[in-house]
Structures are given as C-alpha cells and as structure tokens.
DRENFI-543071 format. One line per 2 residues: number of its first residue (from 1); their letters; for each residue x, y, z of N, C-alpha, C. Coordinates in steps of 0.05 Angstrom, whole numbers. Example, Ala and Ser with C-alpha at 12.3 -4.5 7.8 and 13.67 -1.06 7.14 Angstrom:
DRENFI-543071
1 = as = 264/-114/156/246/-90/156/264/-66/156 | 257/-45/142/273/-21/143/258/1/157
END
This chain:
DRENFI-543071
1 = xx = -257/-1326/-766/-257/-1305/-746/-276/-1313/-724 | -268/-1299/-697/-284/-1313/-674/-285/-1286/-653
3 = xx = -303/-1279/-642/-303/-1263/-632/-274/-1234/-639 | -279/-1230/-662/-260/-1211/-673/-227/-1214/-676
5 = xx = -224/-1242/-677/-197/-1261/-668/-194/-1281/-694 | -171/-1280/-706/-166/-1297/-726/-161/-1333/-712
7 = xx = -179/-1354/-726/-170/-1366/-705/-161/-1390/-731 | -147/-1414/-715/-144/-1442/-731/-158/-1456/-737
9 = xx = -179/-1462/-730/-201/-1481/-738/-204/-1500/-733 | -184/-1521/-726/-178/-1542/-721/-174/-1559/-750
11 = xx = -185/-1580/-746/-186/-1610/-766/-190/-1598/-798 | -222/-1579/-788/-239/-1581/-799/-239/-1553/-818
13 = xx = -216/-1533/-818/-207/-1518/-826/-182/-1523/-855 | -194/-1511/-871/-169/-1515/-894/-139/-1517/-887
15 = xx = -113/-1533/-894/-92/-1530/-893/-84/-1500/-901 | -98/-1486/-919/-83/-1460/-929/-102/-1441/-907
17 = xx = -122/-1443/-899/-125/-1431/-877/-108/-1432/-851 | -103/-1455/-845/-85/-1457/-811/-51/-1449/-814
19 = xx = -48/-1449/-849/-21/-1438/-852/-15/-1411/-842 | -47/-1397/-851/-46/-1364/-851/-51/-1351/-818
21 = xx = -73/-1378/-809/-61/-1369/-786/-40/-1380/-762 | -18/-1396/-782/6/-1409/-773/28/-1379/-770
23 = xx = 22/-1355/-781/31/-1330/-787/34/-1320/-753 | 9/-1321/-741/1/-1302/-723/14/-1318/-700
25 = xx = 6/-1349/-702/17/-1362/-669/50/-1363/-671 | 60/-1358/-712/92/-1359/-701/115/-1332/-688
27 = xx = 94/-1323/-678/103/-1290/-663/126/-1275/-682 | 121/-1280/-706/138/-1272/-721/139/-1239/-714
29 = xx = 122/-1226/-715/133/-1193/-711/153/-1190/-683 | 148/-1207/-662/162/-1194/-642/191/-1219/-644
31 = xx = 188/-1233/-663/223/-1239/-668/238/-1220/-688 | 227/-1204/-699/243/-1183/-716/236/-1151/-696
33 = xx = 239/-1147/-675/239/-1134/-657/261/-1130/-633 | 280/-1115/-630/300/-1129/-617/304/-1097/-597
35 = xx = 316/-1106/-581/307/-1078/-558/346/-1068/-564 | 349/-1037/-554/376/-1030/-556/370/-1023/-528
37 = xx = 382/-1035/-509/391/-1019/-470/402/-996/-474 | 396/-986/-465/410/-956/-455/416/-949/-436
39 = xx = 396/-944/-421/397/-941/-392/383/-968/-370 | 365/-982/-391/360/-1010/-383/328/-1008/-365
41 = xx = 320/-974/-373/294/-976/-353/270/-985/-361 | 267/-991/-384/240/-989/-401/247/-1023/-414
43 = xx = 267/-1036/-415/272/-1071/-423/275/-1090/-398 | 251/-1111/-409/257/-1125/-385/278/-1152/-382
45 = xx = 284/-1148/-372/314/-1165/-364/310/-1192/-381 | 291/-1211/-369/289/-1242/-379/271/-1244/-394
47 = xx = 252/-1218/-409/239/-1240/-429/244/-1216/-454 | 256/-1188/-452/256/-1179/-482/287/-1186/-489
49 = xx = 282/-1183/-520/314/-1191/-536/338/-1169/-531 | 349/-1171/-515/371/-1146/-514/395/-1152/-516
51 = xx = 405/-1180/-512/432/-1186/-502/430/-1215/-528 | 460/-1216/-537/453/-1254/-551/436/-1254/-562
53 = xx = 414/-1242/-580/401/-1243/-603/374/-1264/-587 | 370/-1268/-568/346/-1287/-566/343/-1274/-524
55 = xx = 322/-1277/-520/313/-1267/-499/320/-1291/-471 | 341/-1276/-455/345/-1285/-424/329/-1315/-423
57 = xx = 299/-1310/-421/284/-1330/-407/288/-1351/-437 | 283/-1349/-449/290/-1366/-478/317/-1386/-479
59 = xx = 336/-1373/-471/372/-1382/-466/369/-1393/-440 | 362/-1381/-422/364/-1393/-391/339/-1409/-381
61 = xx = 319/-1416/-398/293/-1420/-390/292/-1431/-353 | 302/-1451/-350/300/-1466/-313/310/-1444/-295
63 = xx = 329/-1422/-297/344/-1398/-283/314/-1382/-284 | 302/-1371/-311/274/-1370/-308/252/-1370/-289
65 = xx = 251/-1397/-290/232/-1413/-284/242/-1410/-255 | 261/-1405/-246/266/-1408/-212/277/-1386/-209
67 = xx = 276/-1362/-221/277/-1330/-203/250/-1322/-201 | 256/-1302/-178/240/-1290/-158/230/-1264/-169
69 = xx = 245/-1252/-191/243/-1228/-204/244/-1228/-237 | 220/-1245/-240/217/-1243/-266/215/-1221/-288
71 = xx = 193/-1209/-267/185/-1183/-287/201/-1154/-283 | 227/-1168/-276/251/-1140/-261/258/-1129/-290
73 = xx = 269/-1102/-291/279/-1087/-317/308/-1097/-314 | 332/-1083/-327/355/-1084/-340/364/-1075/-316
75 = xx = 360/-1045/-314/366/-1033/-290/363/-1038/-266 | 339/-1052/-259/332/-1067/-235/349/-1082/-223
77 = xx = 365/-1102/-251/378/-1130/-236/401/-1117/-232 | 413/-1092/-250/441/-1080/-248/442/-1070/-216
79 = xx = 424/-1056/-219/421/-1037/-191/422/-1064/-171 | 407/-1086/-170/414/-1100/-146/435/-1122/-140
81 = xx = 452/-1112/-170/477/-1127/-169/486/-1155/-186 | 488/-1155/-214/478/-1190/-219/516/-1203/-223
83 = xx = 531/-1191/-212/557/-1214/-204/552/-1233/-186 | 578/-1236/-173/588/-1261/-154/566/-1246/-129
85 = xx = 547/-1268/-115/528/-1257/-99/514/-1234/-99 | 513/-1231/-120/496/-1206/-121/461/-1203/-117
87 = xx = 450/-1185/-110/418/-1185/-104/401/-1203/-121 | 405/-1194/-149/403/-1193/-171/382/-1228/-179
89 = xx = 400/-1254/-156/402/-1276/-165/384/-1284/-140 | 356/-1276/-134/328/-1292/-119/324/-1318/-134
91 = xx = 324/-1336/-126/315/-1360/-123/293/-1365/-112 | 269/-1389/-121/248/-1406/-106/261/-1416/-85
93 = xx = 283/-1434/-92/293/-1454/-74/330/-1455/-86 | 338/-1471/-69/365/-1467/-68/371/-1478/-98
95 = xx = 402/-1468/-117/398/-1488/-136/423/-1513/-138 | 413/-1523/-157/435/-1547/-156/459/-1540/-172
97 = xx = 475/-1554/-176/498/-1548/-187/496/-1535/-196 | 487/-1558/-223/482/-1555/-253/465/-1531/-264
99 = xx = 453/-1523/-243/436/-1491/-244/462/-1473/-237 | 472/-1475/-219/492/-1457/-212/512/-1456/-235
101 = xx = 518/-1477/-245/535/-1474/-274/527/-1449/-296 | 494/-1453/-294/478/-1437/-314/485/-1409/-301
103 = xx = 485/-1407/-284/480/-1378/-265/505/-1366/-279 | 531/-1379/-281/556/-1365/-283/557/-1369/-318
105 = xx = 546/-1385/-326/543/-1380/-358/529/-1350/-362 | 517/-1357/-343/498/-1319/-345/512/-1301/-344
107 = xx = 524/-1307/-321/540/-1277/-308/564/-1268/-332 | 571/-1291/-348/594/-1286/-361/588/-1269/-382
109 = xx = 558/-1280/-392/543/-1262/-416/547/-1238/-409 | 536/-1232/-383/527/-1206/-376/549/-1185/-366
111 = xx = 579/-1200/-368/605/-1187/-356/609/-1165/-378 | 610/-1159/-398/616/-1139/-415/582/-1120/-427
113 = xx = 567/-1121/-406/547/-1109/-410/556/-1077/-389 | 550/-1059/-406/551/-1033/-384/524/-1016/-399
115 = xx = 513/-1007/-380/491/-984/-386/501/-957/-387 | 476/-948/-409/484/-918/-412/469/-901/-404
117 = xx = 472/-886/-374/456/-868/-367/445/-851/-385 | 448/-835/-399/444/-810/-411/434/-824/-434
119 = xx = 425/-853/-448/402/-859/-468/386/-874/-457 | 370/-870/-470/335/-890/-457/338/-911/-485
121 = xx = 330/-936/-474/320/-961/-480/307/-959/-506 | 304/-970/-524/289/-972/-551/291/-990/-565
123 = xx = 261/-990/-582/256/-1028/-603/275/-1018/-621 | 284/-1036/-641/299/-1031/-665/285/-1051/-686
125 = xx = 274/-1046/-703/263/-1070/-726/281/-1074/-742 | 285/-1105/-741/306/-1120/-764/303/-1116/-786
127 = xx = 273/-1105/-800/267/-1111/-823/281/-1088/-846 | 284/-1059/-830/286/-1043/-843/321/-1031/-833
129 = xx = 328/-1025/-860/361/-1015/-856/360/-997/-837 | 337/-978/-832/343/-955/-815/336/-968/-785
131 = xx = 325/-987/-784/320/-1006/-756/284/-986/-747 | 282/-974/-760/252/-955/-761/229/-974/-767
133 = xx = 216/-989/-752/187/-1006/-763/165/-983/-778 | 166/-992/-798/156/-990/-820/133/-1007/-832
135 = xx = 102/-1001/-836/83/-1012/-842/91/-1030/-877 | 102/-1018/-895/112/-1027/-913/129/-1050/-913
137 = xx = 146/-1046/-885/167/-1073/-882/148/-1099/-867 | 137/-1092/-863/122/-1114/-845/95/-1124/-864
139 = xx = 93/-1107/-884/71/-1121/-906/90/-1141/-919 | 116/-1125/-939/125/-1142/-949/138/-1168/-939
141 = xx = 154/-1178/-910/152/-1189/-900/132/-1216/-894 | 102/-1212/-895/83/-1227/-890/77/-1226/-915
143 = xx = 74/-1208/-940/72/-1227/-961/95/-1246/-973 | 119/-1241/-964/137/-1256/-977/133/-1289/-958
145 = xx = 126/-1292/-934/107/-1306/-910/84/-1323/-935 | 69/-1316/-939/49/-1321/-958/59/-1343/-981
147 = xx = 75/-1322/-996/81/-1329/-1024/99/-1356/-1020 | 118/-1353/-993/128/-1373/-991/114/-1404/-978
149 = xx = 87/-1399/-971/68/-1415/-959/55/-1426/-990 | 44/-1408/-1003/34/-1418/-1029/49/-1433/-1041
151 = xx = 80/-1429/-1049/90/-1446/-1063/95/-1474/-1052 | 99/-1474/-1018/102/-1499/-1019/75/-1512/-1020
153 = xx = 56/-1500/-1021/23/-1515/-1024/22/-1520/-1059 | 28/-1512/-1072/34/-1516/-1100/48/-1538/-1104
155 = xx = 68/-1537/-1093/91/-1569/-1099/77/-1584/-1085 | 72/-1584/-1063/48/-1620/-1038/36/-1614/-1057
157 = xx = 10/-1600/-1082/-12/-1606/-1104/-1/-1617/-1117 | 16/-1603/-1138/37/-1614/-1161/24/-1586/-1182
159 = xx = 13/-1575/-1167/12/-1550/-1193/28/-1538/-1202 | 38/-1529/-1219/53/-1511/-1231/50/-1483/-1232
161 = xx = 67/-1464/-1220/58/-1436/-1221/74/-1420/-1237 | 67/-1401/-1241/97/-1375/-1255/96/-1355/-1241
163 = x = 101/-1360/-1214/111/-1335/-1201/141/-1333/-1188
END
C-alpha cells in the first residue's frame, strides 16, 4: 500500500503479490459493465461499451485518435449526424484512405442503431442474471480471480492442493 493505493512493487515484490494487484490494472470491473443506449445522453460515444461488445475507441482506435469529439455522448454524434458527411465525423487532419475505409466500417456498425427517446441510458452488469451489480457478484468473481491465480501458482511450485 502507498499512499492509500494498492500498488505492484516492482522486482522486489512477491509474484503472488503483483498477481493480486495484476486484479486491479486488468480493469476487470469495467469489462463486465456494459452500457444499454436509450436515449444516448448519459454514454459516451467512443470510449463506453454500448455497441459490438467492446468500446468505439477500442475497435476504431486511429478514427479515435484523429476525432475532434472525443468526449461527445451517443446523442451528440446522432444529433450532428454520423452518415455519409455527416457533422458527426471532425477530424485533426484530412484522412487517408485506409482511414476512410475505417470511417464506413463505422458507419455500417452504426446503420441499424436507433435511439430511444422516452428511455435513459444505463450500466448493465454481466455478472448477474438480473444485469443488477451486485456486491456478492463482484466478490465472487474476484475470488474465483484469486483461486484461479493460486492454482496456477501451485502447479509453477509443484504443490499439490485439494481445492
């Protein structure tokens, strides 16, 4: 612990320590977190999971990396249009093809997307059937995280366990 922060340690830190906090840098809670659009005002376009199971900037990273409106919502890019020329598509600089290829890989994702005025935006947790995050689902989760860290530290020893 370091100023109230779980940290790695480096070198000089146990293997079963940098596993546990191999937990925290693999953002595991916010990959079992997945947003439902609704109205698209409260999710942000390129970096939460709403569309394709993995987040805009993740799938498109260089499209990313070269819009102008990163931190735009759902509704934002709709409202300013994200088809053929639409607002939607600010650029740094002009793009090349092979970016422009990406652009319409996008657009095609995004062709059977429609928003629903009359619901608001919300997380859904993978972990639990009711999609309700649950302190219980997210324990058992990180101990099953654990247990499956211990065993493979058991087989690299050669110990034998009975669990």
């Amino acid at each position: 612990m370091e100023d109230g922060q779980l940290c790695e340690g480096g070198r000089a830190a146990s293997s079963w320590w940098r596993d546990i906090a191999a937990l925290r840098t693999e953002d595991w809670f916010h990959r079992n977190v997945t947003r439902f659009a609704g109205d698209g005002k409260n999710t942000l376009f390129w970096t939460d999971v709403w569309v394709g199971g993995v987040s805009l900037r993740d799938r498109f990273t260089r499209l990313f990396e070269l819009s102008l409106l990163k931190g735009e919502s759902i509704h934002g890019m709709h409202a300013l249009r994200w088809g053929n020329d639409g607002g939607a598509w600010s650029w740094r600089r002009r793009l090349f093809a092979w970016e422009e290829e990406l652009v319409g890989e996008l657009r095609l994702l995004l062709q059977n997307v429609s928003l629903q005025v009359d619901r608001i935006d919300r997380r859904l947790w993978r972990l639990e059937t009711s999609s309700v995050y649950t302190v219980q689902s997210a324990y058992n989760f990180s101990m099953q995280m654990l247990l499956l860290i211990f065993r493979c530290l058991c087989l690299l020893c050669g110990i034998k366990m009975f669990l």
